[in-house]
N, CA, C and O atoms as a GROMACS GRO file, in nm:
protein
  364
    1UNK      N    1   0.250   1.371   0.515
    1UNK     CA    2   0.182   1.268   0.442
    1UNK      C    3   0.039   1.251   0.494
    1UNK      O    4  -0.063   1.262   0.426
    2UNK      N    5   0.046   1.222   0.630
    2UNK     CA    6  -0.108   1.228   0.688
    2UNK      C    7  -0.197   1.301   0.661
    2UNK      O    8  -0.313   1.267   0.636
    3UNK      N    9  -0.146   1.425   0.663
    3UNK     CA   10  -0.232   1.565   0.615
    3UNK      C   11  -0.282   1.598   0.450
    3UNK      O   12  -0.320   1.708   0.411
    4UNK      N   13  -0.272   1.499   0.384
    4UNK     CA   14  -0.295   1.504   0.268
    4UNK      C   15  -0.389   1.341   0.287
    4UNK      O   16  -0.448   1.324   0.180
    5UNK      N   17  -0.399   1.305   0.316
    5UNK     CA   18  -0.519   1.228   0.291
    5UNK      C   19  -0.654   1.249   0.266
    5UNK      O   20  -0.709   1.272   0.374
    6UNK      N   21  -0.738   1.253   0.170
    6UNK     CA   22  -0.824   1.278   0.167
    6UNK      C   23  -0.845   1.412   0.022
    6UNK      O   24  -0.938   1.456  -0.045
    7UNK      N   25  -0.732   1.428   0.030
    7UNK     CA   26  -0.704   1.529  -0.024
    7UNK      C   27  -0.635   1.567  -0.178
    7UNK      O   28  -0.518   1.529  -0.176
    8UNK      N   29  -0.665   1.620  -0.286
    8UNK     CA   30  -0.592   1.624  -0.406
    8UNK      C   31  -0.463   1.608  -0.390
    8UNK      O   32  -0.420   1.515  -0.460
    9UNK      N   33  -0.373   1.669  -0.319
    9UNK     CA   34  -0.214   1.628  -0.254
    9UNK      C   35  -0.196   1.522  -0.262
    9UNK      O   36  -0.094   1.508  -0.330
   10UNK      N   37  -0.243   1.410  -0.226
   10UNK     CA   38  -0.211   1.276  -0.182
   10UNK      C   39  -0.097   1.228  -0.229
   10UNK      O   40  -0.009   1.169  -0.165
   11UNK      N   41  -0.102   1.270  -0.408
   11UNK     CA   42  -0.004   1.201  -0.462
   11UNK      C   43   0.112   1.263  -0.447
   11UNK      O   44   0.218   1.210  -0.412
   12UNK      N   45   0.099   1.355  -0.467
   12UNK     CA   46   0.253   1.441  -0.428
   12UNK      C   47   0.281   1.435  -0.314
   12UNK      O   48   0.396   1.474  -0.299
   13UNK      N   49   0.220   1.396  -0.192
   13UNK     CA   50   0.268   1.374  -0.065
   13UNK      C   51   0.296   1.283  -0.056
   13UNK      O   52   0.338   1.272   0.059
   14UNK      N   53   0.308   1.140  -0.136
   14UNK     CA   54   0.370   1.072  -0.108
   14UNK      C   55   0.411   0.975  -0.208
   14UNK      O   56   0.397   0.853  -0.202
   15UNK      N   57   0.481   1.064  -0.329
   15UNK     CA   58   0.541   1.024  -0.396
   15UNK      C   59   0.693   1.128  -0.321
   15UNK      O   60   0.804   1.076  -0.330
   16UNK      N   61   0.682   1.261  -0.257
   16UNK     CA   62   0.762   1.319  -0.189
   16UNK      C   63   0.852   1.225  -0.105
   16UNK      O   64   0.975   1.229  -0.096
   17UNK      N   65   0.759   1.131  -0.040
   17UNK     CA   66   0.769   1.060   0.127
   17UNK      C   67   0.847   0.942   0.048
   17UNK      O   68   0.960   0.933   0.097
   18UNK      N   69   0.832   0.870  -0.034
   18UNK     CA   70   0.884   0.795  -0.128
   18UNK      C   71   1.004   0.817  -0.175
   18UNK      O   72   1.085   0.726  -0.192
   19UNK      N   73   1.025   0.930  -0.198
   19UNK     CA   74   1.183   1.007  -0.271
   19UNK      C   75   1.254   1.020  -0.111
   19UNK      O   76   1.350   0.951  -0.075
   20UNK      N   77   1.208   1.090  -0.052
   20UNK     CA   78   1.276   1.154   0.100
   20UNK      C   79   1.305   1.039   0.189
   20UNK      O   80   1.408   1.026   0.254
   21UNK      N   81   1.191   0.947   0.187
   21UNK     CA   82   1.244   0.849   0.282
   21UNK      C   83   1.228   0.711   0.242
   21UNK      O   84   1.282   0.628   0.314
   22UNK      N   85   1.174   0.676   0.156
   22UNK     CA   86   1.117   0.540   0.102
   22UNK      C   87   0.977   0.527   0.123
   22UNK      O   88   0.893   0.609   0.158
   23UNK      N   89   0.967   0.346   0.083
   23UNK     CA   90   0.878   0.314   0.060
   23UNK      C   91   0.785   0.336   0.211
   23UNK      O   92   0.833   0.385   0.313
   24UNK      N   93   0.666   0.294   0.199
   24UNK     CA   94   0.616   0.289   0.346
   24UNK      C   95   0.642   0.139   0.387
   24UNK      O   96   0.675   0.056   0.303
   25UNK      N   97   0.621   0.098   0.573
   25UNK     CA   98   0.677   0.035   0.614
   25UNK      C   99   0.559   0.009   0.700
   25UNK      O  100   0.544  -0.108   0.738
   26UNK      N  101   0.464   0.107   0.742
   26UNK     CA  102   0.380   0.033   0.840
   26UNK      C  103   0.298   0.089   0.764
   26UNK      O  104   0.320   0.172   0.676
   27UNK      N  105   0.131   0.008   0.823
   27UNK     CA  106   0.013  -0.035   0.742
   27UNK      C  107  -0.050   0.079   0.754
   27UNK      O  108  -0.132   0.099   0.665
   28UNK      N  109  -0.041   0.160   0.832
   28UNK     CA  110  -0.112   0.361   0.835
   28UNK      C  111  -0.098   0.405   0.680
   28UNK      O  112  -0.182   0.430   0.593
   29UNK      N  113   0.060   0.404   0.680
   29UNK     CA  114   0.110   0.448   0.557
   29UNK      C  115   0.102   0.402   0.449
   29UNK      O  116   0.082   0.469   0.348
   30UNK      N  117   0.120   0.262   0.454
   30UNK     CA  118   0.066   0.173   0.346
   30UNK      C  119  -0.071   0.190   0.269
   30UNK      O  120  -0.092   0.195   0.148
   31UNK      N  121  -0.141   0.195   0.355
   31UNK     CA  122  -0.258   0.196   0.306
   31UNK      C  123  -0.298   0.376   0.294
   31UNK      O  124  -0.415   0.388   0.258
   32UNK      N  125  -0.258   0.456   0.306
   32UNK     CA  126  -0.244   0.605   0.242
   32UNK      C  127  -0.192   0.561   0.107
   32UNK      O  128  -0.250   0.603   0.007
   33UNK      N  129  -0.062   0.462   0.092
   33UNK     CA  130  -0.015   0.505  -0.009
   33UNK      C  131  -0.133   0.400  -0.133
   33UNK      O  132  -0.146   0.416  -0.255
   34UNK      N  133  -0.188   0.318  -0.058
   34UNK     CA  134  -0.281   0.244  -0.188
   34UNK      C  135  -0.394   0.340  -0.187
   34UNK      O  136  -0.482   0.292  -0.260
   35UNK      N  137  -0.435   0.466  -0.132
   35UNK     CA  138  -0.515   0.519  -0.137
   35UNK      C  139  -0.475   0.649  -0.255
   35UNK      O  140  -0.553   0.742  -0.276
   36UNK      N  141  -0.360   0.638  -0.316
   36UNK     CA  142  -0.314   0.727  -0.414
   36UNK      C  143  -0.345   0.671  -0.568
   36UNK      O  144  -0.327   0.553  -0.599
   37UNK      N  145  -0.390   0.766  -0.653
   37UNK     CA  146  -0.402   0.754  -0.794
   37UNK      C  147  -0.300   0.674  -0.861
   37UNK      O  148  -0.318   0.577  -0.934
   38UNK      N  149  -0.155   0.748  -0.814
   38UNK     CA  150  -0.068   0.705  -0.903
   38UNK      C  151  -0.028   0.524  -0.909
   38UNK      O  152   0.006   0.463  -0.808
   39UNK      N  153  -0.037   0.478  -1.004
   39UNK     CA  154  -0.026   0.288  -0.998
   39UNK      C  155   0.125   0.258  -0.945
   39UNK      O  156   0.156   0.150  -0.894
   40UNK      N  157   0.190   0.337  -0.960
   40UNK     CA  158   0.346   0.349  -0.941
   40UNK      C  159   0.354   0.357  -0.764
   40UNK      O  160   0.432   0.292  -0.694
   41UNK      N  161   0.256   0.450  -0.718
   41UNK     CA  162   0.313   0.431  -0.577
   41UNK      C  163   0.222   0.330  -0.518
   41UNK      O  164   0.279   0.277  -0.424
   42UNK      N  165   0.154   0.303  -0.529
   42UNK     CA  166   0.062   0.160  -0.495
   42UNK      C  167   0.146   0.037  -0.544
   42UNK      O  168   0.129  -0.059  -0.468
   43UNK      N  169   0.220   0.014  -0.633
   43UNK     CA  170   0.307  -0.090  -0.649
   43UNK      C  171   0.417  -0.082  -0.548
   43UNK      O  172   0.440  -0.188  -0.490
   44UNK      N  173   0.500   0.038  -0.509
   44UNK     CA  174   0.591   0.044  -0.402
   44UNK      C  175   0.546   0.022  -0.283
   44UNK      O  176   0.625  -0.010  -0.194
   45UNK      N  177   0.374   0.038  -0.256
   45UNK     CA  178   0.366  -0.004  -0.130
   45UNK      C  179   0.332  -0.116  -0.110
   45UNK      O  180   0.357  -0.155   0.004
   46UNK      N  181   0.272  -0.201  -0.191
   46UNK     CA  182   0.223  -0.342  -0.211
   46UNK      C  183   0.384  -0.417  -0.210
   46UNK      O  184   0.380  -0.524  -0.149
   47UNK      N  185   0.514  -0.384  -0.261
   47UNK     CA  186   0.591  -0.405  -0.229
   47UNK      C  187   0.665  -0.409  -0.106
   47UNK      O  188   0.729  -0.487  -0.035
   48UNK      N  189   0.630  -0.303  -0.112
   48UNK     CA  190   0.769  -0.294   0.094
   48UNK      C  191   0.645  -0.346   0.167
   48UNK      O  192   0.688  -0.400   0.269
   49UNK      N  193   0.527  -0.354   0.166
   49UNK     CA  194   0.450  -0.394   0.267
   49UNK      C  195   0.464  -0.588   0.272
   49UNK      O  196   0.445  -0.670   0.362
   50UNK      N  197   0.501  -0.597   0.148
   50UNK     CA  198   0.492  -0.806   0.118
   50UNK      C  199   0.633  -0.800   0.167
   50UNK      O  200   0.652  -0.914   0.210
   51UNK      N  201   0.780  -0.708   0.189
   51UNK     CA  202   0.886  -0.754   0.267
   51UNK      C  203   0.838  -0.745   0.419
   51UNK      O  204   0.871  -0.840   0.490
   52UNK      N  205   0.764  -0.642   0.476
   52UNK     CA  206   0.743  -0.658   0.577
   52UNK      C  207   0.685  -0.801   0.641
   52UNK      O  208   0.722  -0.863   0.740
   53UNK      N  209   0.602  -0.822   0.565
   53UNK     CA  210   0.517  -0.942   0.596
   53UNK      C  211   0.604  -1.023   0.579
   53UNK      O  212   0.679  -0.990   0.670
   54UNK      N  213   0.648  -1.099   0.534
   54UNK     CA  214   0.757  -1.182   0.484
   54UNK      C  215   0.873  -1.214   0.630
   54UNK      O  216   0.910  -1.317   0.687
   55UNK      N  217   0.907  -1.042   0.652
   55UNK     CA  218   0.955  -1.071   0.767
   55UNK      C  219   0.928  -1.080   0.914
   55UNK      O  220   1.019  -1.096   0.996
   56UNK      N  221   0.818  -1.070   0.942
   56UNK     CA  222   0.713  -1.099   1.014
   56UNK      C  223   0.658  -0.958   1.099
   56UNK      O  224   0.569  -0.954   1.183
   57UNK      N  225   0.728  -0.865   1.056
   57UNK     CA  226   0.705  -0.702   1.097
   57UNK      C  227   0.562  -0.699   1.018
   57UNK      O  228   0.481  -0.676   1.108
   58UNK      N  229   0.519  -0.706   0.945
   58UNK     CA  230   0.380  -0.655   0.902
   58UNK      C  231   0.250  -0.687   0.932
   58UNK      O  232   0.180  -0.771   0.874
   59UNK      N  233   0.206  -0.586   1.063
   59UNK     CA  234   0.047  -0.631   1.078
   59UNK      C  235  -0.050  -0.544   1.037
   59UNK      O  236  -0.045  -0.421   1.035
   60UNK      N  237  -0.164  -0.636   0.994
   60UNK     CA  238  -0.207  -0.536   0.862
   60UNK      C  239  -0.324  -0.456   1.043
   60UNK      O  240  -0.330  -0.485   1.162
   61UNK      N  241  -0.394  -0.343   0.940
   61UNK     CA  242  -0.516  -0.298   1.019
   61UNK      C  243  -0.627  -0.406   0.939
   61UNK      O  244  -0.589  -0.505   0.876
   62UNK      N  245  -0.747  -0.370   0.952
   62UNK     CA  246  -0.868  -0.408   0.918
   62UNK      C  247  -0.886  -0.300   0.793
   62UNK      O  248  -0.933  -0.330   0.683
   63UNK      N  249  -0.846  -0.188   0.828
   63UNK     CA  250  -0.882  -0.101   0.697
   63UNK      C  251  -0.766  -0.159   0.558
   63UNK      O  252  -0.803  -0.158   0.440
   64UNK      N  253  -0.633  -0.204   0.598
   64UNK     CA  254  -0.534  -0.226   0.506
   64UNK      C  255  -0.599  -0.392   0.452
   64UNK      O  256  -0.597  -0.431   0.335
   65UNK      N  257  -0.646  -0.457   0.552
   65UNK     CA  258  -0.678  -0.566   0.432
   65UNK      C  259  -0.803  -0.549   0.352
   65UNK      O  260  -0.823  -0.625   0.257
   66UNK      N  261  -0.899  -0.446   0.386
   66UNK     CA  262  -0.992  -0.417   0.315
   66UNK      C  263  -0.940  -0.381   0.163
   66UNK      O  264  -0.987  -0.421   0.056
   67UNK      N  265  -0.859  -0.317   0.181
   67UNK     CA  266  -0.758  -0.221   0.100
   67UNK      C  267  -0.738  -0.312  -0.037
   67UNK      O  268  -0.775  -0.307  -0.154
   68UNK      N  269  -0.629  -0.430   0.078
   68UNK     CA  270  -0.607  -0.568  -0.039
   68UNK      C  271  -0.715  -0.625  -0.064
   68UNK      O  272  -0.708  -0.584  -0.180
   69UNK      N  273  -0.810  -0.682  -0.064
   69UNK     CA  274  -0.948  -0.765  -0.079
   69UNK      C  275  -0.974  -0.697  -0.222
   69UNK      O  276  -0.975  -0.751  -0.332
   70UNK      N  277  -0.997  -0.548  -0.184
   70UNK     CA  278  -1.073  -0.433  -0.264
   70UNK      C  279  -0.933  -0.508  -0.448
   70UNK      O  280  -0.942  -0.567  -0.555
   71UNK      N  281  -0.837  -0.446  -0.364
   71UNK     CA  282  -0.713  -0.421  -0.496
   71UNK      C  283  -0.694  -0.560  -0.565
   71UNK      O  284  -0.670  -0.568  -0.686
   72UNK      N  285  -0.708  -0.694  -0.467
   72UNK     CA  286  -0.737  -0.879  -0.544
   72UNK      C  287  -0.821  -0.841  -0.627
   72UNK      O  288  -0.783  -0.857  -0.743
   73UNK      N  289  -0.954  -0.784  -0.612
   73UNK     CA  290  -1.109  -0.836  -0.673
   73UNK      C  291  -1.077  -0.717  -0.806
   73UNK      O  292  -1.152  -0.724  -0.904
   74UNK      N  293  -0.976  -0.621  -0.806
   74UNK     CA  294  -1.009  -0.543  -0.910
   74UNK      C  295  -0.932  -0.537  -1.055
   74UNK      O  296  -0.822  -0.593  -1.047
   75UNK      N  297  -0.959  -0.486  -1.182
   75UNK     CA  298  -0.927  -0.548  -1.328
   75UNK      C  299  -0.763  -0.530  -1.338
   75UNK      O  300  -0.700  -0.583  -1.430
   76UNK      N  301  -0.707  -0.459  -1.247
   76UNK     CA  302  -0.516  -0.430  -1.273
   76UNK      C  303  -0.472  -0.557  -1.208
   76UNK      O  304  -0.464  -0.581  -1.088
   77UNK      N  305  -0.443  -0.637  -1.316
   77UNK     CA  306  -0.390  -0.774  -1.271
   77UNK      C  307  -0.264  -0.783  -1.190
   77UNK      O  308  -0.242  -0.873  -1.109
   78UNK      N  309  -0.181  -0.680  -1.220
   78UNK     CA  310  -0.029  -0.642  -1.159
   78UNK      C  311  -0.061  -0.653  -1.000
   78UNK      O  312  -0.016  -0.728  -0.913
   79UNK      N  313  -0.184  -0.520  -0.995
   79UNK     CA  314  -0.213  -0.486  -0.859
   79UNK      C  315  -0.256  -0.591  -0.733
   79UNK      O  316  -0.236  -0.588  -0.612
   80UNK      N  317  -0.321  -0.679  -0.819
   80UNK     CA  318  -0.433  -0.757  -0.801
   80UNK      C  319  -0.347  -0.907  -0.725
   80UNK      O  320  -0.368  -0.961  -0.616
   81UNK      N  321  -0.261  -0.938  -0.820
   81UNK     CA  322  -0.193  -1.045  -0.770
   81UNK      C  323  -0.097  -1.015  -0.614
   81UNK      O  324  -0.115  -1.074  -0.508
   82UNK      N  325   0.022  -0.889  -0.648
   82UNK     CA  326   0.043  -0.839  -0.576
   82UNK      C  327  -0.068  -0.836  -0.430
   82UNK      O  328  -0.023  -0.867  -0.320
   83UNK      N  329  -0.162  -0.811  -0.443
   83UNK     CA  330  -0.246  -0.798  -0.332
   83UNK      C  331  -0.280  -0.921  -0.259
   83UNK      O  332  -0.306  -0.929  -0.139
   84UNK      N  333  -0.277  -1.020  -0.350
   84UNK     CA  334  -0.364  -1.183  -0.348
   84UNK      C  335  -0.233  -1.255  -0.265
   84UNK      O  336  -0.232  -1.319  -0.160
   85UNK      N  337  -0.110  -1.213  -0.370
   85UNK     CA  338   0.042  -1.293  -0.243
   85UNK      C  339   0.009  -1.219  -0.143
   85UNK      O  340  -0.052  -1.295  -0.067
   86UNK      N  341   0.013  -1.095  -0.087
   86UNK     CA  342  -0.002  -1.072   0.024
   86UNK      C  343  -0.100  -1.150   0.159
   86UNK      O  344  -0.080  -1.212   0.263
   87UNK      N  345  -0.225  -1.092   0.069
   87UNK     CA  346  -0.336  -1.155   0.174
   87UNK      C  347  -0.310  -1.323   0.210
   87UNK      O  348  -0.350  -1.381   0.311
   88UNK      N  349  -0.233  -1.381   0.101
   88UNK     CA  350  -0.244  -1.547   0.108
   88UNK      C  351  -0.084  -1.486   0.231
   88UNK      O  352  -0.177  -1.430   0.290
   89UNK      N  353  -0.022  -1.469   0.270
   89UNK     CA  354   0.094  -1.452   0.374
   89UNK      C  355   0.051  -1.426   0.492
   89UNK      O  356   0.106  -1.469   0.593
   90UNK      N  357  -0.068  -1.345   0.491
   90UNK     CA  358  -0.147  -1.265   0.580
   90UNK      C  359  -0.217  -1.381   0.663
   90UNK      O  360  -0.213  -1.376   0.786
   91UNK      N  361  -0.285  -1.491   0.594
   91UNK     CA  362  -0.368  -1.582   0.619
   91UNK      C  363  -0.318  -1.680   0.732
   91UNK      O  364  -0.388  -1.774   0.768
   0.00000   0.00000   0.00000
């Protein structure tokens, strides 16, 4: 998964990582996976990342709340809210 960052792969690396092992769980991965095209795996990670938080396992980086800030302020309302419960948990 790491090794595809940056990279056309991205999505298939971790829509793979998604099938093989689940959602992501810590904020490295998390935020790889909001760094993917597909809206589908950015919803799974905006997901398992708001159980983490929730259960008090989730600390974001500085790059992952950039991540959310970026995904609140932008026109995919799905994404957007998703991002906004988070950061308001985060707070």
């Amino acid at each position: 998964m790491r090794d595809a960052l940056g990279t056309p792969d991205l999505d298939a690396a971790a829509r793979a990582y998604l099938d093989q092992i689940g959602p992501p769980r810590e904020a490295a991965l998390v935020a790889a996976f909001l760094d993917a095209r597909d809206r589908t795996l950015q919803l799974a990670a905006l997901a398992a990342w708001a159980e983490e938080v929730r259960a008090g396992r989730g600390a974001p980086t500085s790059g992952l709340r950039a991540q959310l800030r970026t995904l609140a302020a932008g026109a995919d309302d799905e994404l957007a809210d998703r991002a906004e419960e988070i950061l308001a948990m985060q707070a």
